[in-house]
Backbone bond lengths (Angstrom), bond angles and torsions (degrees), N, CA, C in turn:
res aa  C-N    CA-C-N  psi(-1)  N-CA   C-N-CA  omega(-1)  CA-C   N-CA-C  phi
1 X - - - 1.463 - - 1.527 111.22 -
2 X 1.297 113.41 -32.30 1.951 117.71 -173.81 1.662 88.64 -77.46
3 X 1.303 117.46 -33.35 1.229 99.33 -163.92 1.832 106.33 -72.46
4 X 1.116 129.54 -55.57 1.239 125.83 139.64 1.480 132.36 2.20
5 X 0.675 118.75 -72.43 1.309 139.35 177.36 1.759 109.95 -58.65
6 X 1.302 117.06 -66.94 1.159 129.05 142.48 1.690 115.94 -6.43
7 X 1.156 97.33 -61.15 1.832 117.51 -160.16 1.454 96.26 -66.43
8 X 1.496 107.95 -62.53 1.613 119.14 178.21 1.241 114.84 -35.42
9 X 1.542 129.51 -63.52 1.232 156.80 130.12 1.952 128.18 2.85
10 X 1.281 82.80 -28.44 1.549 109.21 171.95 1.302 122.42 -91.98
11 X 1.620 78.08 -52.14 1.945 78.34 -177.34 1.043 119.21 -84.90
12 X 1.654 123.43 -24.39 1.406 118.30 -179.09 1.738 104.29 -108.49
13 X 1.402 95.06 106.35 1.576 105.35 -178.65 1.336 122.80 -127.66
14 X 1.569 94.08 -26.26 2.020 101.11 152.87 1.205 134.39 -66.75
15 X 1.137 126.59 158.74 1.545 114.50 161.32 1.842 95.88 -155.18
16 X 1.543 95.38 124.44 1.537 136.88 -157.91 1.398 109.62 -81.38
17 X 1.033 133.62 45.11 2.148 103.13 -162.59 1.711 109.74 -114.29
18 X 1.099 108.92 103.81 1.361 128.19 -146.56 1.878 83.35 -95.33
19 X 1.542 84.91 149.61 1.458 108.79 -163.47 1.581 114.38 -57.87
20 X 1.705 101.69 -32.68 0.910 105.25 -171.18 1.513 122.75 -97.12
21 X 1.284 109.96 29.79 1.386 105.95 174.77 1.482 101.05 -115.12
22 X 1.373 140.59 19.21 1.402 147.76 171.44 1.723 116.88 77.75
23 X 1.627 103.70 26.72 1.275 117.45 -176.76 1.781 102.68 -88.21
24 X 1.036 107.87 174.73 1.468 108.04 158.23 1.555 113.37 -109.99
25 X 1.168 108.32 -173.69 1.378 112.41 179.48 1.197 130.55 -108.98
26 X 1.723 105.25 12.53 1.561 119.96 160.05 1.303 102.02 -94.95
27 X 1.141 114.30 137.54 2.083 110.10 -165.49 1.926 90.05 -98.37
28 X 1.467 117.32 -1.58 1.865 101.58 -174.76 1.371 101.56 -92.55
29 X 1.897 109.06 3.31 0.994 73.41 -170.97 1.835 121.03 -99.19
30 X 1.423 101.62 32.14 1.661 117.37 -177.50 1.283 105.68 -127.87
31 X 1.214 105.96 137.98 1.245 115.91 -177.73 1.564 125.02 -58.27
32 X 1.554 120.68 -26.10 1.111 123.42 166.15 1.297 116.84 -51.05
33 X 1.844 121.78 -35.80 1.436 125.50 173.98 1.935 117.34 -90.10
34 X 1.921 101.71 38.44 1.327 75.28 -173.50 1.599 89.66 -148.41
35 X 1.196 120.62 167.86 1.858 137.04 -166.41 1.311 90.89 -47.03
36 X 1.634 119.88 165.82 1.356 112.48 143.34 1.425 112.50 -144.02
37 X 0.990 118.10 97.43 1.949 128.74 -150.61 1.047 109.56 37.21
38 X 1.644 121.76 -93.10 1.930 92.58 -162.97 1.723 95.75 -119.58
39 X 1.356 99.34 22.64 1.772 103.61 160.14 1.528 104.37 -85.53
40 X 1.498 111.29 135.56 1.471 97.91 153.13 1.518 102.29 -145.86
41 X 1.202 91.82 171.81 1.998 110.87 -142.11 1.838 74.91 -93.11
42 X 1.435 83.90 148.06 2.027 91.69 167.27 1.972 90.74 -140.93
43 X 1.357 109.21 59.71 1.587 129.89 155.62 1.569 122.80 129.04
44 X 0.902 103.93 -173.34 1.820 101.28 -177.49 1.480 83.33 -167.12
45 X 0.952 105.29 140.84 1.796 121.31 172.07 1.364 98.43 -136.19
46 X 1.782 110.82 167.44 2.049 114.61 177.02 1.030 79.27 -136.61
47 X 1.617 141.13 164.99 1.299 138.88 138.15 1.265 91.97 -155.36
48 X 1.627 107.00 174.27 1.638 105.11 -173.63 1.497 112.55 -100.21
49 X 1.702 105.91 156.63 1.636 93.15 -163.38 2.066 84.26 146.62
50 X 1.536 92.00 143.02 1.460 113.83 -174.50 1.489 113.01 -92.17
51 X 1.945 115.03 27.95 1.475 123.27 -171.18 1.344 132.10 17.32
52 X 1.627 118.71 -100.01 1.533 108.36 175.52 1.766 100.74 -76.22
53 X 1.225 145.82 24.04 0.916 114.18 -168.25 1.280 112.63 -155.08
54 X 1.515 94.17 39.69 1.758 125.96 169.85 1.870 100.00 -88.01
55 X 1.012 117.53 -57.41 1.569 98.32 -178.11 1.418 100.97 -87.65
56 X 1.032 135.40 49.44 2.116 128.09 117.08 1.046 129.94 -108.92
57 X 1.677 94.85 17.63 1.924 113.70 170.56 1.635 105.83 53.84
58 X 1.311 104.07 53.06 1.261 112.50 158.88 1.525 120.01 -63.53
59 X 1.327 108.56 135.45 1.556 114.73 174.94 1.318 134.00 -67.88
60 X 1.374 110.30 100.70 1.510 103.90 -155.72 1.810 99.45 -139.90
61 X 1.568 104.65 34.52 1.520 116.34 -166.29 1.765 104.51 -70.99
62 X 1.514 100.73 -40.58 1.250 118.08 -169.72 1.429 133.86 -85.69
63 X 1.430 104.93 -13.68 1.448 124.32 -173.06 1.681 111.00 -142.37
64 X 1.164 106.45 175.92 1.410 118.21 164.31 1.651 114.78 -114.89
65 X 1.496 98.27 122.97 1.597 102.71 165.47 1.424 89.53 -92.46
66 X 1.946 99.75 168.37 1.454 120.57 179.97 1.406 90.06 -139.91
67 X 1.598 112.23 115.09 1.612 126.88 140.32 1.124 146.24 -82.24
68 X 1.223 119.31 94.35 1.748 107.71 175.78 1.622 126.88 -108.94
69 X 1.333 105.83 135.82 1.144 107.30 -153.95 1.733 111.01 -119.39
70 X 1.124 155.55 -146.06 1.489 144.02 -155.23 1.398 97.85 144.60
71 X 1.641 115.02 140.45 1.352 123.20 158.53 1.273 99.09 -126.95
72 X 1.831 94.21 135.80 2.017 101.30 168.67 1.159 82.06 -117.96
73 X 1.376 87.12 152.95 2.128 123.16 153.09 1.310 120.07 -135.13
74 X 1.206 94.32 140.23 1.600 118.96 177.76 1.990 107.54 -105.76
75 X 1.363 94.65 120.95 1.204 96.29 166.62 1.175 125.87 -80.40
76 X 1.809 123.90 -44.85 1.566 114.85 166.96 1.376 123.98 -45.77
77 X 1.994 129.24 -20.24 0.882 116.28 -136.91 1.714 83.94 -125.84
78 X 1.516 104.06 -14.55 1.556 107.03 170.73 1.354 119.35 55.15
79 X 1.813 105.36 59.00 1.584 120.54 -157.73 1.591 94.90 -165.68
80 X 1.456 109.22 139.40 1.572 120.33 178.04 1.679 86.87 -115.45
81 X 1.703 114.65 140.29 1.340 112.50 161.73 1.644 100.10 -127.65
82 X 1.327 118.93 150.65 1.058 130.41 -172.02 2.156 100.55 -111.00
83 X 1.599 105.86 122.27 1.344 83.84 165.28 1.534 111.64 -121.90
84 X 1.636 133.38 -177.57 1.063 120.58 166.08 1.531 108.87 -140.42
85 X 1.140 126.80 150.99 1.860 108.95 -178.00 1.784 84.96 -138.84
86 X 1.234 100.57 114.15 1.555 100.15 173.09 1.569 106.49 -118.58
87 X 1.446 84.24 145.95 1.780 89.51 -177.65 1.524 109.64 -132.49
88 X 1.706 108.55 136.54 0.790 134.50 -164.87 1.163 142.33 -99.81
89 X 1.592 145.50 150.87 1.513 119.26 -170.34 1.628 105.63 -126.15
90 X 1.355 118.84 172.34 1.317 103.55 -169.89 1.575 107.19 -119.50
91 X 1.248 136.17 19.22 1.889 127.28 -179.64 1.502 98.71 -45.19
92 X 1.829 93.08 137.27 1.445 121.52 160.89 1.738 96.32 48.09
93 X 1.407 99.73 57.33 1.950 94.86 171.95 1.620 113.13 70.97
94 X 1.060 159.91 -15.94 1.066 148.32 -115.29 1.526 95.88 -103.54
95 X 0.815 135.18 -3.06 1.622 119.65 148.48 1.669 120.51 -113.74
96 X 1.083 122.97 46.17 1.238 152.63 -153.94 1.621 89.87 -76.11
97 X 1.216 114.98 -41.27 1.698 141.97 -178.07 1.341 125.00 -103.20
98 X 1.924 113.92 0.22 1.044 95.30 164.21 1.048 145.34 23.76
99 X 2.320 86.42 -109.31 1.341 130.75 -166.55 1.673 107.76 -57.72
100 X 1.545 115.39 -39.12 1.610 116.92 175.38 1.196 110.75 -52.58
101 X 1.579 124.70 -50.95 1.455 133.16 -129.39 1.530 75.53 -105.93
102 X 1.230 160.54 50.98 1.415 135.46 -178.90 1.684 97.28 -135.69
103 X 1.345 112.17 -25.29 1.799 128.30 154.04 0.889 140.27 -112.76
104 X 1.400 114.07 28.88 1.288 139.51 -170.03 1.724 106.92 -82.24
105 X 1.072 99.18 -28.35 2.204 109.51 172.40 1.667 95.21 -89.56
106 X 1.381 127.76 -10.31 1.567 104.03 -177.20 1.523 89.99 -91.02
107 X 1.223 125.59 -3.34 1.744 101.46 -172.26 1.718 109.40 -109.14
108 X 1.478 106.44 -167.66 1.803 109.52 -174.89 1.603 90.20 -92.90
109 X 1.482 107.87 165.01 1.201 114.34 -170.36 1.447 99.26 -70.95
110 X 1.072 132.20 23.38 1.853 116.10 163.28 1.486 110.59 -138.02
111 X 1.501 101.43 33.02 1.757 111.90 169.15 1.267 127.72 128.68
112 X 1.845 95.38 -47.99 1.229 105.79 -133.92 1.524 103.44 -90.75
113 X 1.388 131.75 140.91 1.250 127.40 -164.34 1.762 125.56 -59.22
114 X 0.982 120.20 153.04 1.320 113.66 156.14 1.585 145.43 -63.83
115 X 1.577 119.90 145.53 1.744 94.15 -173.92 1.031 115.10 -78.46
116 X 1.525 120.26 15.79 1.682 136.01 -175.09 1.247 105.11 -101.02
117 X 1.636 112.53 -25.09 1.610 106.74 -173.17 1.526 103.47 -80.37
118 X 1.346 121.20 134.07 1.487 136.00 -174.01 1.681 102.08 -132.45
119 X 1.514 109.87 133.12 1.939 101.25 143.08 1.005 152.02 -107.73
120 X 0.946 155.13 133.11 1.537 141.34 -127.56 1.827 104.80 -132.89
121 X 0.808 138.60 154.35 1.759 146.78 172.40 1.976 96.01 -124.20
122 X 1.676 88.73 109.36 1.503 78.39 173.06 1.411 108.28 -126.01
123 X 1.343 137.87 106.27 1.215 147.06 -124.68 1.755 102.78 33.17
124 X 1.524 105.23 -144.51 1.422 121.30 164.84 1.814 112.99 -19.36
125 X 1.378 88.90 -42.99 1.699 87.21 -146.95 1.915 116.71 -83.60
126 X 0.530 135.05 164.40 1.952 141.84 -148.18 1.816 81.31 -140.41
127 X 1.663 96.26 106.70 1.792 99.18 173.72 1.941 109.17 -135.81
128 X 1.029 120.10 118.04 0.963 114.88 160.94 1.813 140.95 -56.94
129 X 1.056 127.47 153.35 1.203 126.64 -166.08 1.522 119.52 -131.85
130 X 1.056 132.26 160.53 1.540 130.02 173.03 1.904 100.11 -144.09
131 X 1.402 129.99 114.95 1.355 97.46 168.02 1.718 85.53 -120.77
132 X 1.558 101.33 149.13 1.741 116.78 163.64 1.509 90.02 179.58
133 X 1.954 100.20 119.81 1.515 106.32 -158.91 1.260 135.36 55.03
134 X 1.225 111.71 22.85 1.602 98.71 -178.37 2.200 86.00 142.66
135 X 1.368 112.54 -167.14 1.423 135.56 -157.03 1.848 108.36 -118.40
136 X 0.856 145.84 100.28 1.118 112.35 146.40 1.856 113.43 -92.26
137 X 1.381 110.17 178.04 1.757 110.15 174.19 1.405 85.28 -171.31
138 X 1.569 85.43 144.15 1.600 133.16 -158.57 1.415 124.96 -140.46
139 X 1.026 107.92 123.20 1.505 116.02 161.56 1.738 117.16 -178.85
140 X 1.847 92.96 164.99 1.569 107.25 168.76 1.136 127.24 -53.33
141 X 1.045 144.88 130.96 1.929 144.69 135.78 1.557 107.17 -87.60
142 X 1.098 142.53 99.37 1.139 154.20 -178.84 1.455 98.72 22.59
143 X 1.380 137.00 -93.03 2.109 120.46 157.94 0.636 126.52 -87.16
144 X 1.189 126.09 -12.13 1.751 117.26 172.31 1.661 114.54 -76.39
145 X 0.855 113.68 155.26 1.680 143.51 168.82 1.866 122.04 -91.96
146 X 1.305 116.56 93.28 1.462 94.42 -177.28 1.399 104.82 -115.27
147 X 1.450 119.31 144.42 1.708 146.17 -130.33 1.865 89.30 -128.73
148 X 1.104 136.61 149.62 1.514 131.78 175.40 1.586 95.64 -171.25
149 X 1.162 117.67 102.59 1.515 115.94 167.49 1.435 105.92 -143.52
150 X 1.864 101.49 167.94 1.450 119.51 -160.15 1.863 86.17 -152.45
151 X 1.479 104.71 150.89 1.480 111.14 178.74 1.975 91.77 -101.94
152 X 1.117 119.30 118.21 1.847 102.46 152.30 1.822 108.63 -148.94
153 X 1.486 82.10 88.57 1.568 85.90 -168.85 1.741 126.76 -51.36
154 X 1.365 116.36 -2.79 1.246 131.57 -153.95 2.031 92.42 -110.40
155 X 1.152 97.41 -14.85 1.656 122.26 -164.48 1.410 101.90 31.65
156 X 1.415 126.22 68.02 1.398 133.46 167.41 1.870 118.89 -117.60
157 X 1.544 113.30 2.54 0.981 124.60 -165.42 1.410 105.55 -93.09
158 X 1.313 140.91 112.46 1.757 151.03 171.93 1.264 93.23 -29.39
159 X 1.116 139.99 130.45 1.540 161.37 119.63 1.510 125.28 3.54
160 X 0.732 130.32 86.23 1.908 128.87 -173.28 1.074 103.25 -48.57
161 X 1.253 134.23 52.40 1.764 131.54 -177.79 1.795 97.93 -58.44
162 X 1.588 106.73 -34.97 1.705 97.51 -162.64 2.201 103.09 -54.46
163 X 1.246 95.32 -25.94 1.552 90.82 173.84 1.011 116.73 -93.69
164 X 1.294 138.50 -33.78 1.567 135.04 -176.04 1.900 97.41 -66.77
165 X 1.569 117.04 -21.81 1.150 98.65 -165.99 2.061 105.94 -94.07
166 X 1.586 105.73 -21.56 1.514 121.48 177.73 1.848 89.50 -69.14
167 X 0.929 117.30 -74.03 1.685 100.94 172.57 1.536 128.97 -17.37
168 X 1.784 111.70 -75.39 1.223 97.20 169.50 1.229 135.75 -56.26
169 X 1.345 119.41 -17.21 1.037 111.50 -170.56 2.081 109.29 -93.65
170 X 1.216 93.29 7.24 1.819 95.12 169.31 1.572 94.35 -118.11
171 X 1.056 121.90 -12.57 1.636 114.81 170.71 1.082 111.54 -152.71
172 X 1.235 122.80 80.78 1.523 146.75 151.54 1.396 112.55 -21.88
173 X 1.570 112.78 134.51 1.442 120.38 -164.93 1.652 93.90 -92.78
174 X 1.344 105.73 127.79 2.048 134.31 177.10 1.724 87.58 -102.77
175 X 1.240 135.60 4.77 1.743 121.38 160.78 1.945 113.77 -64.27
176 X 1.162 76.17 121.18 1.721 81.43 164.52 1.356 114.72 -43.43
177 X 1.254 120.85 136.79 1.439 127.54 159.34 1.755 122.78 -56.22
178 X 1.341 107.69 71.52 1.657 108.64 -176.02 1.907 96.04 -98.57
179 X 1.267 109.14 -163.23 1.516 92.29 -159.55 1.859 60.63 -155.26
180 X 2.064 112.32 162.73 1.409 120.25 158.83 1.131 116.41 -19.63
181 X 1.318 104.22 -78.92 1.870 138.21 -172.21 1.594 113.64 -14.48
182 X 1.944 81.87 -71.90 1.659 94.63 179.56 1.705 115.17 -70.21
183 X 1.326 107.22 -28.92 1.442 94.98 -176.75 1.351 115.46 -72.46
184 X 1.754 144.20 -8.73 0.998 150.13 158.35 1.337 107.46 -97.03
185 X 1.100 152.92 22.85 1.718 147.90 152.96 1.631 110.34 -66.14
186 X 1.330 95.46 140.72 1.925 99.98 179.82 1.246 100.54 -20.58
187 X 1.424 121.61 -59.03 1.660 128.13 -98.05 1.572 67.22 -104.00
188 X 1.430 127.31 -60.01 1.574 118.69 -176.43 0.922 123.73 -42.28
189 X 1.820 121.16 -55.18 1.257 119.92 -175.53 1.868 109.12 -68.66
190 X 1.375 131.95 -26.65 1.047 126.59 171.17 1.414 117.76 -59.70
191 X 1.397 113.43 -36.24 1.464 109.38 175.41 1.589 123.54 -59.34
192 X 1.328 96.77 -43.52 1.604 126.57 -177.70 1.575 98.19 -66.38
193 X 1.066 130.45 -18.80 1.738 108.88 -179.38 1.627 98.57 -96.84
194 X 1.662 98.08 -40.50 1.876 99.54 -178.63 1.377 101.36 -50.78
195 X 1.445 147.92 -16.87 1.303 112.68 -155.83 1.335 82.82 -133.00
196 X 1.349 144.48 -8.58 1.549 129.17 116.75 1.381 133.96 15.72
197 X 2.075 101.14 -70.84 0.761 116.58 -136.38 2.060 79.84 -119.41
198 X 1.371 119.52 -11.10 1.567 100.96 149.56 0.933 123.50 -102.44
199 X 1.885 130.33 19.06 0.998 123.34 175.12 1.762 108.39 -90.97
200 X 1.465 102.76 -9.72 1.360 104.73 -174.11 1.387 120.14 -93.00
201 X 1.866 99.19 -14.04 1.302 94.42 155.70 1.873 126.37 -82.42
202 X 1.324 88.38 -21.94 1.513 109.48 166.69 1.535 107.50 -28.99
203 X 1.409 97.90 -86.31 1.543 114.96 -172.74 1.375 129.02 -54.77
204 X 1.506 111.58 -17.74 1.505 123.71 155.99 1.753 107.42 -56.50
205 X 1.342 122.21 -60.90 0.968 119.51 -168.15 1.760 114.76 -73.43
206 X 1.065 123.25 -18.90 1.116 111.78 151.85 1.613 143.19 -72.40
207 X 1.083 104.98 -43.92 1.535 113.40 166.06 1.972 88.74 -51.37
208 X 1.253 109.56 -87.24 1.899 97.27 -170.86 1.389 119.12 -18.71
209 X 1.591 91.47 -40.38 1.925 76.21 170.43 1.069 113.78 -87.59
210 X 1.292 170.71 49.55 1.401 171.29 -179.10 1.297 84.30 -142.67
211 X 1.446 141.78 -30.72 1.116 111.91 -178.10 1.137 103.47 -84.61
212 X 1.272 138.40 -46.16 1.383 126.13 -171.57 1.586 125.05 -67.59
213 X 1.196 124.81 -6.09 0.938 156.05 128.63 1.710 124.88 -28.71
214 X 1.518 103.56 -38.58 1.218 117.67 -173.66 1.414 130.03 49.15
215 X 1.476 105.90 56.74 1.268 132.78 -161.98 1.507 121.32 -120.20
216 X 1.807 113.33 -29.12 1.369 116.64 145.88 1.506 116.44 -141.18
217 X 1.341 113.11 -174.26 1.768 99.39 -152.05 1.722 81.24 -102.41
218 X 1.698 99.70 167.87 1.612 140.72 -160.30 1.660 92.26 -43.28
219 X 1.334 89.34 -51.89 1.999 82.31 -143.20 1.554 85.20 -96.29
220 X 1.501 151.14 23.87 1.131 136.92 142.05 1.592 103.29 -74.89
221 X 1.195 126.32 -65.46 1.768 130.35 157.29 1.151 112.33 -14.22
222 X 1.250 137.44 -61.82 1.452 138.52 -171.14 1.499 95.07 -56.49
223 X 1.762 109.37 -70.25 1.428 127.82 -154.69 1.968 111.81 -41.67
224 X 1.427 99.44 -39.45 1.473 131.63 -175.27 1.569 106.67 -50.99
225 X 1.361 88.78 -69.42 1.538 125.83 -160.88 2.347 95.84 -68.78
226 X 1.055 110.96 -46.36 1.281 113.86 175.44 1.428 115.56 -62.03
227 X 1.447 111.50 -41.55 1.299 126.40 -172.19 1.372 108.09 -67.34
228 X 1.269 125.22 -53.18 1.626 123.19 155.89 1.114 134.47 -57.37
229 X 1.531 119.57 -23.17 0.921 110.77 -177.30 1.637 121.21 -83.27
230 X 1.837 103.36 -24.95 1.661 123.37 160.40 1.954 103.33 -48.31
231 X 0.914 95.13 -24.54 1.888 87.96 -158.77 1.899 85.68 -90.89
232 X 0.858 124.93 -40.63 1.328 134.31 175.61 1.575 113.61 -44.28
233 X 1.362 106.85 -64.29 1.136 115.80 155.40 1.630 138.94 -60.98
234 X 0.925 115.69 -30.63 1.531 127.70 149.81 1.251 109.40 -36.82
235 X 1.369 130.20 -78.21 1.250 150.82 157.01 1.415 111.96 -5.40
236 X 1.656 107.76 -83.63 1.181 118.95 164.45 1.898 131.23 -33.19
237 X 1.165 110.94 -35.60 1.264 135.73 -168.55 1.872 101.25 -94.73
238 X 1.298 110.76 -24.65 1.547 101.26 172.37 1.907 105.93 -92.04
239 X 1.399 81.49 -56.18 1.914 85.09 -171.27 1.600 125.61 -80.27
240 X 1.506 97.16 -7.80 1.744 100.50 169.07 1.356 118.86 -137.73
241 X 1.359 94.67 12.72 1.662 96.57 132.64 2.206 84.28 78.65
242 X 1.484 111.84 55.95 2.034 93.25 -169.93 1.833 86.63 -158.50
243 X 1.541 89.69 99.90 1.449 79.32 171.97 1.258 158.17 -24.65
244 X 1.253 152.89 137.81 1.370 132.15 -162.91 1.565 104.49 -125.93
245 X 1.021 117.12 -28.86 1.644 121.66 177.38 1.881 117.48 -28.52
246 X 0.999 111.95 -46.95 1.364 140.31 -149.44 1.177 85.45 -80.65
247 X 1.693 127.64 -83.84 1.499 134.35 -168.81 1.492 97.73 -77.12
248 X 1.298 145.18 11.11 1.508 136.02 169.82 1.881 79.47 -80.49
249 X 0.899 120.33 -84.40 1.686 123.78 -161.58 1.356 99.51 -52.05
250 X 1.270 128.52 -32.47 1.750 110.25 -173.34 2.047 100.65 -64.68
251 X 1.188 122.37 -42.05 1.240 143.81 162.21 1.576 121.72 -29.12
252 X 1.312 81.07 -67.00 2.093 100.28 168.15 1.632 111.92 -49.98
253 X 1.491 93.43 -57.32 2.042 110.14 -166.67 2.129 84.92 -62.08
254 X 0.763 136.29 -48.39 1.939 160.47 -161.14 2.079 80.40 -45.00
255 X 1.604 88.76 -70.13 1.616 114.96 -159.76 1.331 93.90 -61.67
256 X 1.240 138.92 -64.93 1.639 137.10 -173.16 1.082 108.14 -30.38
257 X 1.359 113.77 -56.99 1.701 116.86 -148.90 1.860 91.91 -116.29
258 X 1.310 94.41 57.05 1.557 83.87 171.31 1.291 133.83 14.63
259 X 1.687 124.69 51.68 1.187 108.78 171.55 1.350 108.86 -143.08
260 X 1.963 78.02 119.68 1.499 119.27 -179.15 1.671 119.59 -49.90
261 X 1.347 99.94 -19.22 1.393 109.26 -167.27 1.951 111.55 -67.65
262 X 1.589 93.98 -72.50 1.067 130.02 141.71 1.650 123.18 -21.86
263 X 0.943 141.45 -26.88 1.678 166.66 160.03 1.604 87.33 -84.25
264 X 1.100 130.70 -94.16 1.499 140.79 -174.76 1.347 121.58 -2.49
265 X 1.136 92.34 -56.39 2.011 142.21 -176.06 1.460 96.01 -46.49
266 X 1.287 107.51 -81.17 1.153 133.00 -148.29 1.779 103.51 -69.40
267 X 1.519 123.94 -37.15 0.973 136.77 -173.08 1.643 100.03 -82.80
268 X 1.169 131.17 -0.34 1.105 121.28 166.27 1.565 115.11 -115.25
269 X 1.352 112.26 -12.08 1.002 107.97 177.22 2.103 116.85 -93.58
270 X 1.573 95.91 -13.03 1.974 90.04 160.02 1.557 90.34 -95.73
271 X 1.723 145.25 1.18 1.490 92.75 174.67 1.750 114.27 -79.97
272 X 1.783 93.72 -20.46 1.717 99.56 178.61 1.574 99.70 -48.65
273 X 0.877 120.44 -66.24 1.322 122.99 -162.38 1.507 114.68 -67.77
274 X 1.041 123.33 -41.89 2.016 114.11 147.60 1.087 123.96 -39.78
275 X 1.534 120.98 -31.26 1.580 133.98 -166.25 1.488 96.45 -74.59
276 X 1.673 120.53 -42.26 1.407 126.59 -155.98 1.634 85.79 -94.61
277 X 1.132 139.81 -48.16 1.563 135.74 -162.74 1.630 138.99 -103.79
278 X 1.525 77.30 -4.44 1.889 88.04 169.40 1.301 125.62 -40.18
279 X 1.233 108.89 -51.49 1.661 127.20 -154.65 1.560 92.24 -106.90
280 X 1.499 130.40 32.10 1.582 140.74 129.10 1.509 138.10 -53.09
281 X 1.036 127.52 138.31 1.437 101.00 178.45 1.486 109.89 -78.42
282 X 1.030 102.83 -175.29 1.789 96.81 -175.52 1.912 99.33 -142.89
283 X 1.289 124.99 165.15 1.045 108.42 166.97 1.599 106.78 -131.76
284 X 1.497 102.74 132.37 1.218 140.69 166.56 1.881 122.15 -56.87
């Protein structure tokens, strides 16, 4: 375990907090860089980057998010927790999806929640949960995102509440007051895939504009824009029942041969058809 510890200790010996994420340049003076009873932090780094919330292809073409993140350990308690508090900016909408995209890793890839995903009210505050092996906990501060996980695969290890609770209380949870219940009801999870499934047209249309913009190159745009639009269709192909096989490869052959046109096409022709079928029922 010293040796461990040690190691951690080794590798994290910098600490990063760049001007431009609204930090200062004394790192004690944030709580991410500071003890928390018998946790203590062995670093805090900031760098830029949309942290947990780079794989739900959060939109972050236009701006810079700043994450900083910290690991404490407790030796009596014989537990490493990892936290992250990333903060976020908003040009031209870009967290428009937030609140969607912030449990978007607690669910199956077609929405629907996990039997691990739980919500919790801890005083005031409305926090989401994930446990499998261990805890994560989640929630909003008006833009920021805060990240709190622990590995205990045996899940017999007491809960680090003393940090989940020093957190909220420097960044107070802005989550709606939803309760388990409601967050697994048809009507929720139906909402939660519909706006899924316009956020993916969403994100097509943004990347196009960054390209025109001339802000990132062609065939990242395409790559982006295809990639959502497959998940879109996925979607489509479970809950309304409309094959996807067919236009997944017309898409692919689109992407090979670079043509943007062809990509273009196609992205206007499912938003017509989102425009006419959104407000369908769908079956679950």
């Amino acid at each position: 375990m010293r040796k461990i510890i040690l190691s951690i200790i080794t590798i994290i010996t910098i600490v990063t907090l760049r001007s431009s994420s609204g930090y200062s340049q004394n790192a004690s003076d944030y709580l991410e860089c500071q003890d928390i009873g018998n946790f203590k932090k062995y670093g805090c780094t900031c760098s830029t980057g949309a942290g947990v919330l780079v794989p739900v292809d959060h939109f972050s073409g236009d701006h810079n998010d700043v994450s900083c993140t910290v690991i404490y350990h407790s030796l009596t308690q014989r537990m490493g927790i990892d936290v992250e508090v990333t903060h976020h900016t908003d040009p031209n909408e870009s967290l428009r999806w937030l609140l969607h995209e912030v449990d978007l890793s607690f669910r199956n890839y077609y929405g629907k929640p996990g039997k691990s995903y739980i919500v919790r009210k801890m005083d005031a505050n409305t926090v989401i949960l994930y446990g499998a092996g261990g805890w994560s906990y989640r929630w909003i501060s008006g833009t920021k995102v805060i990240n709190i996980e622990y590995a205990d695969l045996d899940m017999t290890k007491p809960e680090p509440l003393e940090i989940v609770q020093a957190y909220l209380a420097k960044h107070p949870s802005t989550l709606p007051a939803i309760t388990a219940t409601i967050q697994g009801s048809a009507e929720s999870v139906t909402q939660w895939i519909k706006d899924e499934m316009e956020r993916r047209i969403w994100l097509c249309d943004k990347w196009f504009m960054q390209f025109q913009l001339r802000k990132v190159e062609e065939n990242e745009v395409y790559q982006q824009a295809v990639k959502s639009m497959n998940i879109f269709l996925d979607y489509r192909e479970k809950y309304y029942r409309i094959k996807s096989s067919d236009e997944k490869n017309l898409l692919a052959g689109y992407l090979n041969t670079n043509n943007g046109t062809g990509i273009k096409a196609k992205l206007k022709e499912y938003k017509d058809w989102w425009a006419v079928n959104k407000d369908k029922s769908i079956n679950l």
